[in-house]
ZAMARGU-4260 file (C-alpha; in steps of 0.2 Angstrom, whole numbers, plus 5000, padded with zeros to 4 digits):
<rodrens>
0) 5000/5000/5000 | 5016/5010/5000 | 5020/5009/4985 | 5003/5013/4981 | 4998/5027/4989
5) 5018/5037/4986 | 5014/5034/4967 | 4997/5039/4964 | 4999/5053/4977 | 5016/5058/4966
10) 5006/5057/4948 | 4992/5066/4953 | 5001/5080/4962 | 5012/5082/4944 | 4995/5084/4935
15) 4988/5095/4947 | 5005/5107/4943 | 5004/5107/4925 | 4999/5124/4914 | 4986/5123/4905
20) 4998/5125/4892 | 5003/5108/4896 | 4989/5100/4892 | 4993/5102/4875 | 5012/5094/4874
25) 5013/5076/4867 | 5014/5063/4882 | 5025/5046/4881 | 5010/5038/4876 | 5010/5037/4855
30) 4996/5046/4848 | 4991/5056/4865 | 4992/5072/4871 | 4996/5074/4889 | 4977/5080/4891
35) 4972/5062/4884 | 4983/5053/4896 | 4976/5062/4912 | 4960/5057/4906 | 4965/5041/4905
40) 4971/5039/4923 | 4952/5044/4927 | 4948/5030/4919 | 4960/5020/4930 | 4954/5027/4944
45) 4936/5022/4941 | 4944/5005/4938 | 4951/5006/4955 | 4937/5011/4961 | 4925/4997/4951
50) 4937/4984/4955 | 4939/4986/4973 | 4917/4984/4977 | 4918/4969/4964 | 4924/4956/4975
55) 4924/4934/4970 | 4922/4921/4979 | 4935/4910/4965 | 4950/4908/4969 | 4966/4921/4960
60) 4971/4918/4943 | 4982/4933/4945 | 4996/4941/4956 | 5003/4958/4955 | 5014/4951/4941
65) 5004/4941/4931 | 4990/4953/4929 | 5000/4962/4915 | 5003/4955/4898 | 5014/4958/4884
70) 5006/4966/4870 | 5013/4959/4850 | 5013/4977/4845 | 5014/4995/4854 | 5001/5005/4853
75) 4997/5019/4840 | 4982/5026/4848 | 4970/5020/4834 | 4962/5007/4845 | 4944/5010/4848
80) 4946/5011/4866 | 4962/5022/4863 | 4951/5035/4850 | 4937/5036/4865 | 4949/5044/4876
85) 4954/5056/4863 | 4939/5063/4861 | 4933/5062/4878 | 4948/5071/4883 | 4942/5083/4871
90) 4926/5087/4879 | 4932/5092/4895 | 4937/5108/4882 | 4946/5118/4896 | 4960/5110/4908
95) 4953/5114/4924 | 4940/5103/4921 | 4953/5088/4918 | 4961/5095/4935 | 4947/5094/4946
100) 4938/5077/4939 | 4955/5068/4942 | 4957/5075/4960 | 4938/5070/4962 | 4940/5052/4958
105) 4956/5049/4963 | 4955/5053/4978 | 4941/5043/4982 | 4952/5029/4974 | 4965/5034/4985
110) 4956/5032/5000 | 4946/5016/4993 | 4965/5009/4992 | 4968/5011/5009 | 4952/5007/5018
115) 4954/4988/5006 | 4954/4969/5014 | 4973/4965/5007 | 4967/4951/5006 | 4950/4952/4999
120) 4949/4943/4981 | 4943/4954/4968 | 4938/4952/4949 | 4943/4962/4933 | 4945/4958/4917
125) 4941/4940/4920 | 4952/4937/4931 | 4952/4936/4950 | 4966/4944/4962 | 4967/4950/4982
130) 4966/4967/4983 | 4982/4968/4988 | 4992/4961/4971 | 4977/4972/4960 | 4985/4988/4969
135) 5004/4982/4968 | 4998/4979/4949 | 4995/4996/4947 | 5013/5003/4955 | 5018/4999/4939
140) 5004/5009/4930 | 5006/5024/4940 | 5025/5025/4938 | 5026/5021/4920 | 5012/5034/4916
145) 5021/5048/4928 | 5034/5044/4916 | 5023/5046/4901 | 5015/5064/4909 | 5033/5071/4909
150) 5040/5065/4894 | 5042/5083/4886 | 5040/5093/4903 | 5058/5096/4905 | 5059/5099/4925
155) 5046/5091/4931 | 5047/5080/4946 | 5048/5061/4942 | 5040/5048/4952 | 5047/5043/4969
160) 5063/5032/4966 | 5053/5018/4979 | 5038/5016/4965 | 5053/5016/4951 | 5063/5003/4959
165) 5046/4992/4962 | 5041/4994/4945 | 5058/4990/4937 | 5058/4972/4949 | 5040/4970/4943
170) 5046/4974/4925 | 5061/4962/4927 | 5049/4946/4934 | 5037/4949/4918 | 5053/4948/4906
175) 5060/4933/4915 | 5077/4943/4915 | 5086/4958/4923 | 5091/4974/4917 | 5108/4979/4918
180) 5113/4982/4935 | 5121/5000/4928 | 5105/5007/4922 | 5095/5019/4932 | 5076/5012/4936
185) 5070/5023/4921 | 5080/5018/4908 | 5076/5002/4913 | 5058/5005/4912 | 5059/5015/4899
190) 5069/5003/4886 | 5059/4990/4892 | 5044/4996/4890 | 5046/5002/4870 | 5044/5022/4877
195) 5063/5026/4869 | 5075/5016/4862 | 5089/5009/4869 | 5107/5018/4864 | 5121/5005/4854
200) 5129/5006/4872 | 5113/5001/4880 | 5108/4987/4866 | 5126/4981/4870 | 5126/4982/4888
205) 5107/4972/4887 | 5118/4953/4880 | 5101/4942/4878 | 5087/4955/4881 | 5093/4964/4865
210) 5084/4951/4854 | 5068/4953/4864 | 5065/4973/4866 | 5071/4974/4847 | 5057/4964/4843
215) 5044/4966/4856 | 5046/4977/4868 | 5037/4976/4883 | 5023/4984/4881 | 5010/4979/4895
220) 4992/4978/4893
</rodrens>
């Protein structure tokens, strides 16, 4: 819960100090606009929020780890789902409204997190998990997209380094391999996540990995 609360406390505070000028900067995320993207992490706190009241009496299909999978391709932000937050983000016309719908939710979420059973089992997607590895599961979202938020906001504060360094363990257990020991967390999570690519230094320093983030990199959905 930590790890949790640090990182979506961290994210939200970053949106909350973005210009409106802001808004209209590309994010990490291909095809978005860093109004898109907070738009999407009202989304993910509805899911938070969704998730945590929908709890299963089957036993967990998932962990923290195993609730992401590795996309064939990255995304362009054509998917359907992907176009719907385009527009809604669109809608909201003026940033404060972004601003305020975000602190709204996610604070309920916020405080939904930390009122959870750990151990309760919850569904989602068709799949069943305890609270407590759903919320680790999203560490990893939270950091990932903190990173995506300040892509091209030179300055910006980046996510706390305890979230980083979770995320980057989470990141390592989903590729079945580490990242070099001399790479920060971001870089790291970065490369590995298809958001930059990986210098001829790095591509020599990742040996075996190489192969796999030339070809797929992992892209978590």
């Amino acid at each position: 819960m930590d790890h949790f609360s640090g990182s979506w406390t961290a994210l939200r505070t970053a949106v909350a100090e973005l210009s409106d000028e802001d808004f209209a900067r590309p994010s990490g995320c291909a095809g978005w606009l860093v109004r898109d993207l907070v738009c999407h992490l009202i989304i993910d706190a509805q899911d938070v929020l969704i998730t945590l009241v929908t709890p299963a009496d089957a036993q967990p299909t998932r962990n923290a780890v195993t609730y992401w999978e590795v996309a064939e391709t990255p995304p362009t932000g054509g998917d359907p789902l992907d176009a719907l937050t385009v527009r809604l983000a669109a809608a909201y016309e003026e940033p404060w409204l972004l601003k305020f719908h975000l602190d709204d939710v996610g604070s309920a979420a916020g405080r939904a997190a930390e009122l959870a059973d750990q151990g309760l089992r919850v569904s989602t997607r068709d799949q069943v998990l305890t609270a407590g590895d759903y919320l680790s599961a999203y560490v990893l979202e939270w950091t990932l997209h903190h990173l995506d938020l300040i892509a091209h906001l030179p300055g910006a504060a980046e996510p706390p380094a305890e979230g980083l360094a979770r995320s980057r363990e989470m990141l390592e257990e989903i590729a079945g391999a580490a990242f070099p020991a001399s790479w920060s967390d971001k870089d790291a999570l970065q490369v590995g996540t298809g958001r930059r690519a990986p210098t001829a230094m790095e591509k020599a320093e990742l040996g075996e990995l190489a192969d796999l983030v030339a070809r797929v990199p992992l892209v978590l959905g």
